[in-house]
C-alpha positions in Angstrom: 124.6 113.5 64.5 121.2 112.2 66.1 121.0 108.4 66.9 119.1 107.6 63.9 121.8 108.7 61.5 124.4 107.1 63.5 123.2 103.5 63.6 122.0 104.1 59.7 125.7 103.7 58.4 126.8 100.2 59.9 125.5 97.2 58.6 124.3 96.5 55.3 120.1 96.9 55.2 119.4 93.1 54.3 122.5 91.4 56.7 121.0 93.5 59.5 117.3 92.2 58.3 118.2 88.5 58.3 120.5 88.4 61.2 117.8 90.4 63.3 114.5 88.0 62.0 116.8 84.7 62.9 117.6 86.1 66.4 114.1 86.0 67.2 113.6 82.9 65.1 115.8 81.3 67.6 114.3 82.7 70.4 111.0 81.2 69.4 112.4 77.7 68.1 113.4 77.8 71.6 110.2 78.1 72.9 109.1 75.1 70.3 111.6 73.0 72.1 110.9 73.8 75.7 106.8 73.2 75.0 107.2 69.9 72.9 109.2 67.8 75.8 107.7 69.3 78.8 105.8 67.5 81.7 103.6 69.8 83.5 100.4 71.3 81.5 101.5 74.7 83.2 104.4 74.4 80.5 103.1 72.2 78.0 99.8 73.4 77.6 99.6 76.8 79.4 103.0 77.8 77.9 103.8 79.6 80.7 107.5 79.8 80.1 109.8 82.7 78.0 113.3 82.3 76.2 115.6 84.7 75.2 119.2 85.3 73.9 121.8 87.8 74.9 125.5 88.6 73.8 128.6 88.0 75.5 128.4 90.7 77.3 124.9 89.7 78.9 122.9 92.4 77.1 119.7 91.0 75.7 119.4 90.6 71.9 116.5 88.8 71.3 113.0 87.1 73.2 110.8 84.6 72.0 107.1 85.9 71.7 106.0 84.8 75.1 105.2 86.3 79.0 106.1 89.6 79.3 106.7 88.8 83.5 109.2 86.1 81.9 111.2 88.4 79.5 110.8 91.7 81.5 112.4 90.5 84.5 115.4 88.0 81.9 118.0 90.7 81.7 117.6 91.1 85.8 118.4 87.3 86.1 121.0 86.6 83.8 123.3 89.9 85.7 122.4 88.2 88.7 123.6 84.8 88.5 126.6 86.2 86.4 127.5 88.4 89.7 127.6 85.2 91.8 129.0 82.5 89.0 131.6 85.0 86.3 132.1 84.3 83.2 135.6 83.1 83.8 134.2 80.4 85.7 132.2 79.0 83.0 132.8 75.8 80.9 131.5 74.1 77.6 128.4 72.6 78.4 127.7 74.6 82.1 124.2 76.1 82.9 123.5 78.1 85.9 120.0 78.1 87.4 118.4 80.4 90.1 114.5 80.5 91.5 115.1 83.1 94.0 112.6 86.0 94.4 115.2 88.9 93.6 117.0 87.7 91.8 115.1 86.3 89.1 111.3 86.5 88.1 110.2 87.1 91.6 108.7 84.3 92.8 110.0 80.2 93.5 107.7 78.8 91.0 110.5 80.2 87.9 113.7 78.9 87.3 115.8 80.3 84.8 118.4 78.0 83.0 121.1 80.5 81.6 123.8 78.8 79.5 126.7 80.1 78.2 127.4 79.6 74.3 131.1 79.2 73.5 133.5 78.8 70.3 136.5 77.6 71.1 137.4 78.3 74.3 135.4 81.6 74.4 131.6 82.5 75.4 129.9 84.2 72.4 127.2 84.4 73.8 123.9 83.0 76.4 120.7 81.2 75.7 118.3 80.9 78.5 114.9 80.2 79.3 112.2 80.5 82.5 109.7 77.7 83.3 107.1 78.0 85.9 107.0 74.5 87.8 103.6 73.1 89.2 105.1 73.0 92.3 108.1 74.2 94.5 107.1 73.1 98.0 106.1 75.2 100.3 103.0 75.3 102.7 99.9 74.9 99.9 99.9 73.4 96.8 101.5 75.0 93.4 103.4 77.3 96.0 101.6 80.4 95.2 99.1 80.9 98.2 98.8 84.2 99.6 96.6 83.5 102.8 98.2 82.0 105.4 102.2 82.8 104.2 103.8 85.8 106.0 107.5 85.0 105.1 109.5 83.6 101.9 110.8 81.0 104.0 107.3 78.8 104.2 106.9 79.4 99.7 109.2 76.6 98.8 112.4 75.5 97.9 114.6 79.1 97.2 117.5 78.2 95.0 120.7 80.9 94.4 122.4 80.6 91.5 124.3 77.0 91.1 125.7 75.5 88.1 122.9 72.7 87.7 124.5 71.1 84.4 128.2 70.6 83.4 129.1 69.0 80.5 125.8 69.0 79.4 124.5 66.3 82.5 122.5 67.7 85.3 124.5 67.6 89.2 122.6 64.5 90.2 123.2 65.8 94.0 121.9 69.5 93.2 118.9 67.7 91.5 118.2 65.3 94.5 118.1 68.4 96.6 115.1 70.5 94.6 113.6 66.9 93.6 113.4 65.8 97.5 111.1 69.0 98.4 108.8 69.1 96.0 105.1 67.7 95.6 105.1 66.1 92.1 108.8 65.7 91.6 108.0 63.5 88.2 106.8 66.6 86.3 109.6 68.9 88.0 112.6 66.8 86.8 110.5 66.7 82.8 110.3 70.5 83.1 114.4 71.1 83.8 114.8 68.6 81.1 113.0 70.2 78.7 114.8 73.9 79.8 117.8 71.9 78.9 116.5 71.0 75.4 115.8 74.1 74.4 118.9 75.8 75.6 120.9 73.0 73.4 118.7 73.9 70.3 119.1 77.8 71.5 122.9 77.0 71.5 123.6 75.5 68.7 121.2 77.7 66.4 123.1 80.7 68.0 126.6 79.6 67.1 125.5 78.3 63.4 124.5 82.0 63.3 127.6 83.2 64.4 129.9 81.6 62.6 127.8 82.1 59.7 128.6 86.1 59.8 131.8 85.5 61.7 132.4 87.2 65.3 133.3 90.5 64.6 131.1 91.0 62.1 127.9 89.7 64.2 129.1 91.4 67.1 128.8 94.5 65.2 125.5 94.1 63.6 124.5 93.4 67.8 125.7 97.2 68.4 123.9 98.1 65.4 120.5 96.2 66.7 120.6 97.7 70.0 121.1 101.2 68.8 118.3 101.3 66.4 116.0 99.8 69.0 116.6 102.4 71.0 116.1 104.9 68.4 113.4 103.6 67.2 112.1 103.4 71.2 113.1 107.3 71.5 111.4 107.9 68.2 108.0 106.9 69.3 107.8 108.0 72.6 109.0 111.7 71.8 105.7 111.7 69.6 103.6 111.3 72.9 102.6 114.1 74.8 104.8 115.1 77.5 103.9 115.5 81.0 103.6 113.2 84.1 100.4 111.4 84.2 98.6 109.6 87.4 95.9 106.9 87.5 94.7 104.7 91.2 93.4 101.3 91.0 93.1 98.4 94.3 93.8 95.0 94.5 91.0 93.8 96.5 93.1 92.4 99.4 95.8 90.1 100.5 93.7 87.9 102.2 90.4 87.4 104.0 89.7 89.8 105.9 92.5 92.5 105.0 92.3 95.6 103.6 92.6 96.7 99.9 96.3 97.2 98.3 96.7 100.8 96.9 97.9 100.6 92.9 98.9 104.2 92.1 101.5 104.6 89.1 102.9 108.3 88.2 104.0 108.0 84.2 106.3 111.1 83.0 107.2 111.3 80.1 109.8 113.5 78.6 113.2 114.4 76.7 114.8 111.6 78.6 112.1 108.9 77.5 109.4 108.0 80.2 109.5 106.4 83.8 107.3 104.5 85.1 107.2 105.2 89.0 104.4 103.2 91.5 106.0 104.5 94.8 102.9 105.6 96.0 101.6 102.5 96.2 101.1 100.9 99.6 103.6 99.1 101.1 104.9 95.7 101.4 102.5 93.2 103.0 102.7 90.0 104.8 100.9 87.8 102.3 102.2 85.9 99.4 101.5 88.7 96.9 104.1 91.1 96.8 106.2 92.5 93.7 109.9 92.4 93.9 111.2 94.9 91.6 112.5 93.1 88.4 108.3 92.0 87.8 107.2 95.2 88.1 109.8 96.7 85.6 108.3 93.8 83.1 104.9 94.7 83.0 105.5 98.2 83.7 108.2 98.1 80.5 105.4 95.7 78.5 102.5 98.5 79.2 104.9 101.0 78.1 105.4 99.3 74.5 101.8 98.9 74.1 101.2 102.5 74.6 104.1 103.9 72.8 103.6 101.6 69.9 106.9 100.6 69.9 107.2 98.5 67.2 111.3 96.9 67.5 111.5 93.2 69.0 112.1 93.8 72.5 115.7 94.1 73.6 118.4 96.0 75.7 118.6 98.9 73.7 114.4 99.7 73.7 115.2 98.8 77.9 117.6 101.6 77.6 115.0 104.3 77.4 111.9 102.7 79.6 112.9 103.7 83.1 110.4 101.6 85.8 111.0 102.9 89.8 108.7 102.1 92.9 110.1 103.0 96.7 112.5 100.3 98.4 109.7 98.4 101.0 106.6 99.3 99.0 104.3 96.5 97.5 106.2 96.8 93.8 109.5 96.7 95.5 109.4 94.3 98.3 112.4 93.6 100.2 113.4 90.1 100.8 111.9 88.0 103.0 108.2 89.5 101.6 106.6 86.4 100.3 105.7 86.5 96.6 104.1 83.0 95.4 100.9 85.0 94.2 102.5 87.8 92.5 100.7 86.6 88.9 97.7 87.9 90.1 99.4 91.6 90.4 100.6 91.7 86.9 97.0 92.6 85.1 96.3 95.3 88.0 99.3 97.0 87.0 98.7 97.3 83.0 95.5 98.7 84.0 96.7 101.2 86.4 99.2 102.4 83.9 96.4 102.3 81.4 94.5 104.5 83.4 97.0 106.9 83.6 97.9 106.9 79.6 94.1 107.4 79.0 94.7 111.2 79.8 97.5 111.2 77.3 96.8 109.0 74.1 93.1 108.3 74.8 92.7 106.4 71.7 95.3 103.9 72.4 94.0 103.1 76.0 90.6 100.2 77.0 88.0 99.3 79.7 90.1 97.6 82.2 90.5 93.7 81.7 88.5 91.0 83.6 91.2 90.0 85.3 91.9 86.4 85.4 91.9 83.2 87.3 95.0 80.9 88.0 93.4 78.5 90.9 95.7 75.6 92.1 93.6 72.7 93.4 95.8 69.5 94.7 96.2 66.5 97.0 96.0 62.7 97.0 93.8 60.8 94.9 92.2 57.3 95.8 95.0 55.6 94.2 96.7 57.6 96.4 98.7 59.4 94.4 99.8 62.6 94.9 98.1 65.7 91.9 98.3 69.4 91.6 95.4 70.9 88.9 97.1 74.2 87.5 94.8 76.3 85.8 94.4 79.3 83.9 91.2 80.8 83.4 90.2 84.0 81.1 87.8 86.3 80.5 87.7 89.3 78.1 89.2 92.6 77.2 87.9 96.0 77.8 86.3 98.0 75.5 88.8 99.9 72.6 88.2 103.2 70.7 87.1 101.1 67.5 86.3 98.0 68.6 84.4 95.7 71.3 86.5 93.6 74.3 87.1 89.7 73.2 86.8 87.1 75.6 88.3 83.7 76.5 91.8 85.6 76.0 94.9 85.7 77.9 95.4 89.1 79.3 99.0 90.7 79.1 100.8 87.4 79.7 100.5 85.1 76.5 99.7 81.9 78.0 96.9 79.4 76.5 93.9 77.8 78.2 94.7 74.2 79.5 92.0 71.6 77.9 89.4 70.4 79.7 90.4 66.9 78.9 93.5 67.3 80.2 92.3 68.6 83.6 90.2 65.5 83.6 92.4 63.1 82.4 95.2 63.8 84.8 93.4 65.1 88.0 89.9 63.7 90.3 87.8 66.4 89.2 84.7 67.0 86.6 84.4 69.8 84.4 80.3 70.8 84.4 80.7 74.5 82.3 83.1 76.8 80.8 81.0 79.8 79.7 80.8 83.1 79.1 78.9 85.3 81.8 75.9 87.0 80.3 75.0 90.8 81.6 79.2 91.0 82.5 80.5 92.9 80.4 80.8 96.6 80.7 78.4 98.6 78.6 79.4 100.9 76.2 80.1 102.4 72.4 82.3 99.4 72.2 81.3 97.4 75.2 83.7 95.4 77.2 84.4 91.5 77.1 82.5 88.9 79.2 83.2 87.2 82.2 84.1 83.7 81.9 82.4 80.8 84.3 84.2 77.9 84.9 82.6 75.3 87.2 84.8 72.0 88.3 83.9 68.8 90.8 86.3 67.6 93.0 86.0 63.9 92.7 88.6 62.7 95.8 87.6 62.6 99.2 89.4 65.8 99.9 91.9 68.1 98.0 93.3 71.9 99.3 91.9 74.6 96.6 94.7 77.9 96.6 93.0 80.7 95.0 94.5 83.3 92.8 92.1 86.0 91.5 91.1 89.6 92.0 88.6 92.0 91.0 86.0 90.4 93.8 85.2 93.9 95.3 86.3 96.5 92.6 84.7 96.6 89.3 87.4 96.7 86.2 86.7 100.4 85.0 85.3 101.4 82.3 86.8 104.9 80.0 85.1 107.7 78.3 81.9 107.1 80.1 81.7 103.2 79.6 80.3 101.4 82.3 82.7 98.8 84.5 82.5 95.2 84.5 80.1 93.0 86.8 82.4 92.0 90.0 84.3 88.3 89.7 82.9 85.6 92.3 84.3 82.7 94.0 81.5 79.9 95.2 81.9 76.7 96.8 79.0 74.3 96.4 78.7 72.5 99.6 75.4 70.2 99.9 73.3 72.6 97.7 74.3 75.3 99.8 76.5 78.4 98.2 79.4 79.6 99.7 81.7 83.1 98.6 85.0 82.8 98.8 87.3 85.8 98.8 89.8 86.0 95.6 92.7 84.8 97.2 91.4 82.1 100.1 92.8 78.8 100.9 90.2 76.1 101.5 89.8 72.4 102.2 87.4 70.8 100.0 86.0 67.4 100.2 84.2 65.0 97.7 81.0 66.2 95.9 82.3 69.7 96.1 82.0 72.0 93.4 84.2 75.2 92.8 82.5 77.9 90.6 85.1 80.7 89.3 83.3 83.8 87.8 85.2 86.2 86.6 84.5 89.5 86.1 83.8 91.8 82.9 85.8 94.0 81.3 85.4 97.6 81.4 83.3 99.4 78.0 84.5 102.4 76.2 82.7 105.6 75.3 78.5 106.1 75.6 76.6 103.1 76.0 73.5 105.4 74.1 76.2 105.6 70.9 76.5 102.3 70.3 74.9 100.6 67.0 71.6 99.2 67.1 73.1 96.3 64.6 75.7 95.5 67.4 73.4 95.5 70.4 70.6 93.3 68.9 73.8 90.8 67.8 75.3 90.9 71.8 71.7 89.8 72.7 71.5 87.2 70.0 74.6 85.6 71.1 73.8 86.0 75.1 76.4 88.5 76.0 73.5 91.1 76.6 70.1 90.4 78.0 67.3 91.8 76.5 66.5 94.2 79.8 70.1 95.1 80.0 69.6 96.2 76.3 66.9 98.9 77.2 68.4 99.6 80.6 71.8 100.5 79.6 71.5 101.4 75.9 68.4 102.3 75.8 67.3 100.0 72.5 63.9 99.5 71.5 62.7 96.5 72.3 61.1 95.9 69.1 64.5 96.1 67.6 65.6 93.2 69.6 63.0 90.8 68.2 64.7 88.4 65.3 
């Protein structure tokens, strides 16, 4: 009997449908809940935050429709601070909460909130959510730097798993502590509150639910869930050509001055399903970049359901096939203390090195590499003197598909949104001037890639700290099936009229009248520039993307054709 008939005799079709949609549904009202009463922009903008739901036994049932680092590296966190606080040590109203490295989403900026749902005097279940705070302490502001931070100990406050809450009220003392070492403590303590308001709507959604089916019954159509992902997950992935597939990208460096990090992913996929190994990669370094190994299974599990069009919400049993491996001391499985505060700016390079490698197997389900992105911290004192972190996220476009052209101004494989303008300049001393796309960026190509993204802001303090995050400064994003790669991203300080490059991931004192100018790169095209339609070039120079010499140069239009 194969797996599809077995899970195909359980539950009724339309119980298993409705019980399955409000899993999710809960997951996401969740989400509603965390992003309506949060503090921070990172969270209540930038939504940079997941929530999920798993079964009493701590398998994973269900994930709101946000990051993929978040909800990749859940199921990792939740066995963790269940090895260190059991079950049977658990109350009504008790939720645990961990930051640390390992054992959560692999760096200090993420605490997870995991809360036990009881009936009775029994746990039927947990609700838990990930927040990333504006700041954690640390050397730099934001607490992601990667220059300058050789050791975990100088990223921030590190907290094991503790129960934060009982009885629904947060350990005042346990509070006080993480409070007491962190740079904007205000936004901090309205971030954990909001974790806790959507882990009480999570809660009692999830028991409704329960008792609605009653516990045997729900438990039941769980098994039934988990075994038709899975299925489902085997299904897909058996249609892909077998066969172990390799693809080598960089990271440009950890640092100024240091050399590039060596991206190299090995995909195999066979009988057993696929894995996902990056062993070759280089090793750990000391720099606030590394991967610890429950973010590299997300995004390497996250490619792995783009390319398999796997088509189930994501849960336990679609984890039970995707197998994601890298050496013990290598850059995507860094032993603690490695530092790890920048490890956002890792998770785009790995999608495209696995992308690379899946362009010799499904080629029509592969792009141009992406632009990359920007997630610069700028923070200090203001003339008021009060104390300000800016948290941004900047981003550019997609590469190049086999029917269609890169977009830009997207979030690339993490799901966040843009933070306004006005709320940069409402709540920080700085002065937007431009947020623009970047003509002549974009890979050329049948379907070209998307546009770099310029994004020029004033510091208007006497002097702030500016922690970059960024990549793709010396390395062009890749273009496939003879596209051309993206322009290079850029950093610049504008000092007195004078331009200054910055490497992607510097740390720099600024002072008054300075102005930061963050150019990313384009995305990689896809296919022959020379096939593309004359219709779509003449529009790309129309709108700016293209300039009219670019037009000739690389796709070799008439310029008569290019005259409106």
């Amino acid at each position: 009997m194969n797996a599809q008939t077995k899970v195909s005799r359980r539950v009724e079709p339309v119980t298993l449908t409705v019980v399955w949609n409000s899993l999710v549904s809960i997951a996401d009202e969740m989400g509603g809940a965390l992003r309506r009463t949060a503090f921070s922009e990172a969270v209540r903008e930038g939504e940079d935050f997941s929530t999920g739901l798993f079964d009493k036994d701590g398998r994973l049932i269900a994930q709101g429709n946000f990051t993929p680092g978040h909800l990749g590296a859940m199921p990792y966190a939740v066995a963790n601070v269940l090895k260190y606080i059991p079950p049977d040590q658990l109350e009504p109203g008790d939720t645990l909460c961990t930051n640390d490295s390992f054992l959560g989403g692999s760096h200090f900026p993420d605490f997870f909130l995991v809360t036990p749902v009881f009936e009775g005097e029994e746990i039927i279940g947990y609700v838990v959510n990930t927040a990333h705070h504006v700041d954690v302490g640390g050397a730099y502001p934001g607490s992601e730097a990667v220059q300058g931070v050789t050791e975990a100990f100088a990223e921030g406050l590190r907290v094991l798993p503790v129960k934060l809450i009982h009885k629904g009220e947060f350990d005042q003392d346990i509070l006080r502590i993480i409070l007491g070492n962190v740079r904007l403590p205000d936004k901090v303590r309205g971030d954990l509150f909001a974790q806790r308001n959507a882990n009480h709507v999570g809660a009692e959604r999830f028991r409704k639910l329960v008792r609605a089916y009653g516990r045997d019954a729900f438990e039941n159509i769980i098994e039934e869930i988990l075994d038709r992902s899975e299925a489902r997950t085997r299904e897909l992935l058996a249609a892909l050509p077998q066969g172990t597939f390799s693809f080598e990208d960089q990271i440009d460096d950890y640092g100024p001055n240091t050399p590039p990090i060596r991206v190299a992913v090995d995909v195999t996929l066979d009988e057993a399903g696929v894995t996902v190994d990056l062993s070759r990669s280089s090793d750990q370094v000391a720099a606030g970049l590394n991967c610890y190994i429950n973010y590299t299974r997300a995004y390497g599990s996250f490619a792995m359901r783009i390319f398999g069009k796997i088509d189930v919400p994501n849960n336990a049993g679609v984890e039970r096939v995707i197998k994601v491996v890298a050496r013990e001391g290598s850059f995507f499985n860094a032993v603690y203390p490695a530092p790890s505060g920048g490890r956002a700016s890792v998770q785009v390079r790995i999608f495209d090195t696995i992308n690379g490698a899946m362009a010799k197997c499904v080629p029509e389900r592969v792009m141009g590499a992406f632009t990359h992105w920007g997630n610069p911290k700028i923070g200090g004192v203001d003339d008021s003197g009060k104390r300000w972190i800016m948290y941004d996220l900047i981003f550019g476009g997609f590469g190049g598909r086999s029917d269609k052209d890169g977009v830009e101004g997207l979030a690339p494989v993490m799901n966040c949104n843009n933070v306004p303008i006005e709320v940069h300049e409402t709540n920080n001393p700085v002065r937007i001037h431009q947020v623009a796309a970047i003509a002549d960026s974009c890979g050329a190509g049948e379907f070209r890639g998307g546009c770099g993204v310029r994004k020029d802001v004033e510091l208007m303090c006497d002097t702030a700290t500016v922690v970059l995050l960024g990549d793709r400064h010396k390395s062009q994003p890749y273009g496939v099936f003879g596209g051309g790669a993206g322009a290079l991203a850029r950093t610049v300080l504008v000092r007195d009229g004078e331009d200054i490059d910055l490497g992607s991931k510097e740390v720099r004192q600024l002072r008054r009248g300075d102005l930061i100018s963050f150019r990313l790169a384009g995305a990689g095209g896809y296919g022959d520039p020379r096939k593309r339609s004359a219709e779509k070039i003449k529009r790309d120079v129309a709108d700016g993307y293209v300039s009219r010499e670019k037009a000739v140069e690389l796709y070799g239009a008439d310029p008569a054709s290019l005259t409106s």
